[in-house]
C-alpha positions in Angstrom: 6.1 -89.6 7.8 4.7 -91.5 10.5 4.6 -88.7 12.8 2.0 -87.0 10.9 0.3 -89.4 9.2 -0.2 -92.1 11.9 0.6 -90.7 15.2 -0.7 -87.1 14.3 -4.2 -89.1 13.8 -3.7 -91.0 17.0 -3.2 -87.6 19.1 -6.0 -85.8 18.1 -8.2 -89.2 18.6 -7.0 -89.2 22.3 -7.3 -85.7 23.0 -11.2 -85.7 21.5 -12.2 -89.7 22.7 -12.9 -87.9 26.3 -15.2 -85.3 25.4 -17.3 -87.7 23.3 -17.6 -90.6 25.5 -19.1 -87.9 28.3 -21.6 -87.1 25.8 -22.2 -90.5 24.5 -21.8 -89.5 21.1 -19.5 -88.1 18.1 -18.5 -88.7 14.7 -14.5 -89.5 14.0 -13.5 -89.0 10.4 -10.0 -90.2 9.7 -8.8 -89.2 6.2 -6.5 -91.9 4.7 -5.8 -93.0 0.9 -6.0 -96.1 -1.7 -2.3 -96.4 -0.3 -4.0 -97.7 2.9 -5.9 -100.6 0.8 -2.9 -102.2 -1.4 0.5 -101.5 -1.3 2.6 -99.7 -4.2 5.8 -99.9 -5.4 8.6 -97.4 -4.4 5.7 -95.9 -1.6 6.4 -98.5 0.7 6.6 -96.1 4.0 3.8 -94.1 2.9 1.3 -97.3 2.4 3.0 -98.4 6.0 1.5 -95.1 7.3 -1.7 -95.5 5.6 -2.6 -99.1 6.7 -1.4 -98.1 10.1 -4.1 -95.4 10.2 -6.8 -98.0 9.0 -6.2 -100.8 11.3 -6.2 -98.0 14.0 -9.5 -96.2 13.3 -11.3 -100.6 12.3 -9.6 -101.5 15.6 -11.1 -98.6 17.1 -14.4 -98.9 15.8 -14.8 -102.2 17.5 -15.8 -100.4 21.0 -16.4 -97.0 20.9 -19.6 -97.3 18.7 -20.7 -100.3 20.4 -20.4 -98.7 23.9 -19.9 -95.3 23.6 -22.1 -94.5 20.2 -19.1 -92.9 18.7 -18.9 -93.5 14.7 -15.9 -94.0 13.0 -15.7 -93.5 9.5 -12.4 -93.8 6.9 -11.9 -91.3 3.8 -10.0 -92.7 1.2 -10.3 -89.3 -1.4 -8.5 -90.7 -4.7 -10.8 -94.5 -3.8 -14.0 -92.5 -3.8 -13.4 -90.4 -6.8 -12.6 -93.3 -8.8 -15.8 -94.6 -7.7 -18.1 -91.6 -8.6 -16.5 -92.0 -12.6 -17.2 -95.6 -12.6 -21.2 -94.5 -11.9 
């Protein structure tokens, strides 16, 4: 589970990080899950997986839009349709 879900993330990241810092720009989109906010019973390895990813792509954030004018933005799907009902 943590192959895909974390380190597949983390792969592509590295493999595209290059090409957007030589252009000084670029738009990462990581696609995680309310599992990645609080954890939930008997989904313990998947929420592992999921607050991996976040603390990743926040860490990440940190620097590369500061000094490289990279944007990182997280997509929690289930989070944000919940939100669009409550409005």
């Amino acid at each position: 589970m943590f192959n895909i879900n974390f380190f597949g993330n983390t792969r592509l990241v590295k493999a595209v990080l290059p090409y957007m810092r030589k252009q000084s720009r670029g738009h990462i989109i990581g696609v995680s899950s309310v599992g990645g906010l609080f954890g939930q019973p008997l989904n313990e390895l998947y929420c592992a997986t999921k607050f991996a990813l976040e603390g990743f792509y926040e860490s990440l954030a940190t620097y590369v839009t500061k000094y490289f004018n990279i944007k990182i933005s997280i997509v929690e799907p289930v989070a944000q349709l919940q939100r669009l009902r409550i409005t």
